[in-house]
MILUM-82212 format. One record per residue (C-alpha): x, y, z. Coordinates in steps of 0.02 Angstrom, whole numbers, plus 50000, padded with zeros to 5 digits. Layout:
N
XYZ...
//
This chain:
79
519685344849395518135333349388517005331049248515875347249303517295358149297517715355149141515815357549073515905371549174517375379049088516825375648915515195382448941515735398149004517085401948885517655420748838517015416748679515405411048721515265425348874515415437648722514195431148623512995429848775513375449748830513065455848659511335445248652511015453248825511245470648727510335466248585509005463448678508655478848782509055487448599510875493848662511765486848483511045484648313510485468748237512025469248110513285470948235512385455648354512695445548186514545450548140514945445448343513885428448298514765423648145516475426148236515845414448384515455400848230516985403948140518145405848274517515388048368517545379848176519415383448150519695377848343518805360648309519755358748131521385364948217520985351448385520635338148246522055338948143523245339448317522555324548384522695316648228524505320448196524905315948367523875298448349524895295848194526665298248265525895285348430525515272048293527275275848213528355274248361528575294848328529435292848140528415305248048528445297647868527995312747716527055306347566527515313947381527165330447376526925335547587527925344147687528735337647859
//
């Protein structure tokens, strides 16, 4: 896929198609403000914990690279 696609993808993610429906129905007055928020806060929180998550992979997998793949545990980790 070329570099579009892939904007393309992220932009219009399930996530993000969610959060734009239920701004859609927020505002022609079809949900309440409180429930517009709750489905917000998940959008944040949910793409958070994917970025932390994405991090900590690419990290771990950087790591073993400079390693030759050993995977070495300091005092007090587990493998």
């Amino acid at each position: 896929m070329n570099g579009n696609g892939n904007w393309w993808s992220a932009f219009i993610s399930r996530k993000f198609l969610v959060l734009a429906i239920a701004t859609v129905m927020l505002w022609f007055g079809k949900i309440a403000d409180d429930i517009w928020m709750y489905v917000a806060l998940a959008y944040i929180g949910v793409n958070v914990v994917q970025r932390y998550i994405d991090t900590k992979t690419e990290t771990k997998h950087r790591t073993e690279e400079t390693r030759g793949g050993e995977i070495t545990v300091g005092p007090g980790e587990k493998p």
